[in-house]
C-alpha positions in Angstrom: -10.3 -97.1 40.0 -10.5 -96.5 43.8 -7.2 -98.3 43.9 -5.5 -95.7 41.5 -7.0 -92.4 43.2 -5.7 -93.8 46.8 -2.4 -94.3 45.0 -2.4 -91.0 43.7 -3.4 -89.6 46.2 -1.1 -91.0 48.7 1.7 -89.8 45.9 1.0 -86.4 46.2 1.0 -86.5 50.4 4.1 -88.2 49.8 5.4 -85.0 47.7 3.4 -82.5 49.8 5.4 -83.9 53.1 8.6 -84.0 51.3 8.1 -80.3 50.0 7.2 -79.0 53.0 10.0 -80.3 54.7 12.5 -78.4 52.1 10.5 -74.8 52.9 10.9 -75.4 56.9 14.9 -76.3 56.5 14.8 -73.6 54.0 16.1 -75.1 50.8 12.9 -73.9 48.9 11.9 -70.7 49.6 8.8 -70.1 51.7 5.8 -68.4 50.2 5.2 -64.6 51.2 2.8 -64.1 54.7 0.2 -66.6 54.7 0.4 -68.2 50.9 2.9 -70.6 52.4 0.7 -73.3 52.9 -1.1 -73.1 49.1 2.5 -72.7 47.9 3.5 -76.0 48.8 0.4 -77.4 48.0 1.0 -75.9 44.2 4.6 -77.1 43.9 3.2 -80.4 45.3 0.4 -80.3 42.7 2.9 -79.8 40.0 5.3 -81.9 40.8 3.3 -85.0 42.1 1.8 -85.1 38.5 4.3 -86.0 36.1 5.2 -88.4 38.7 2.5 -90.0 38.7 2.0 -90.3 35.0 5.2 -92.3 35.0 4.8 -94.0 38.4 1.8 -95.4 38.4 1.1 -96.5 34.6 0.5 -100.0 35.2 -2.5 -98.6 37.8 -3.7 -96.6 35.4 -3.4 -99.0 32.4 -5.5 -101.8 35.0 -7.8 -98.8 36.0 -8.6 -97.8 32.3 -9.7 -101.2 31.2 -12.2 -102.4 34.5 -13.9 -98.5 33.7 -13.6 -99.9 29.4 -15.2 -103.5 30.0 -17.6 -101.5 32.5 -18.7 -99.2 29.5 -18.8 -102.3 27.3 -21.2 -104.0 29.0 -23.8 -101.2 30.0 -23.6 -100.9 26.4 -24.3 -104.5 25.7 -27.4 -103.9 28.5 -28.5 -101.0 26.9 -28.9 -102.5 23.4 -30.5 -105.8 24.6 -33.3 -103.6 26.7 -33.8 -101.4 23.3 -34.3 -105.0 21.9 -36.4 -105.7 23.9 -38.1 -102.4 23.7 -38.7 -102.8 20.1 -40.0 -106.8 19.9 -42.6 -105.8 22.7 -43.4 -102.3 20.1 -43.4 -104.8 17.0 -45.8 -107.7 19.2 -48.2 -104.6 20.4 -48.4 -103.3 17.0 -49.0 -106.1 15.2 -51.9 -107.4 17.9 -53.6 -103.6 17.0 -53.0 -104.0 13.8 -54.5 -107.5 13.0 -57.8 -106.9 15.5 
């Protein structure tokens, strides 16, 4: 999971730089005063995420099934404690039951 945030990440420096450049040559138009800064940050925002939805889908498909068997198996550890749970419960009531 760490793996796909850095890469995502790292994606939207990549098109943060890149935008950036194209407002200082002036082929995207700079934002008014001082919004020029959080208007590259939007475009890069907007663009940098339908990119990475298609660019990094086998990072995302890897990161979705370590945080799946992750799930799985506290699941697993959570029903064996309730087990256990209810066998110590059934012992202790069963001992108070029978004295």
């Amino acid at each position: 999971m760490l793996r796909y945030s850095l890469m995502r990440l790292g994606l939207f420096a990549a098109c943060f730089l890149v935008i950036w450049g194209l407002v200082y040559v002036r082929v995207l138009p700079s934002g008014l005063g001082d919004s020029n800064l959080l208007w590259v940050m939007l475009l890069a925002l907007v663009i940098s995420a339908p990119l990475s939805f298609v660019v990094l889908r086998g990072a995302r498909e890897a990161a979705s099934v370590q945080v799946s068997a992750r799930v799985e198996r506290t699941k697993a550890n959570l029903a064996a404690n309730a087990a256990q749970e209810d066998e110590a419960d059934d012992a202790a009531r069963a001992a108070a039951q029978s004295s």
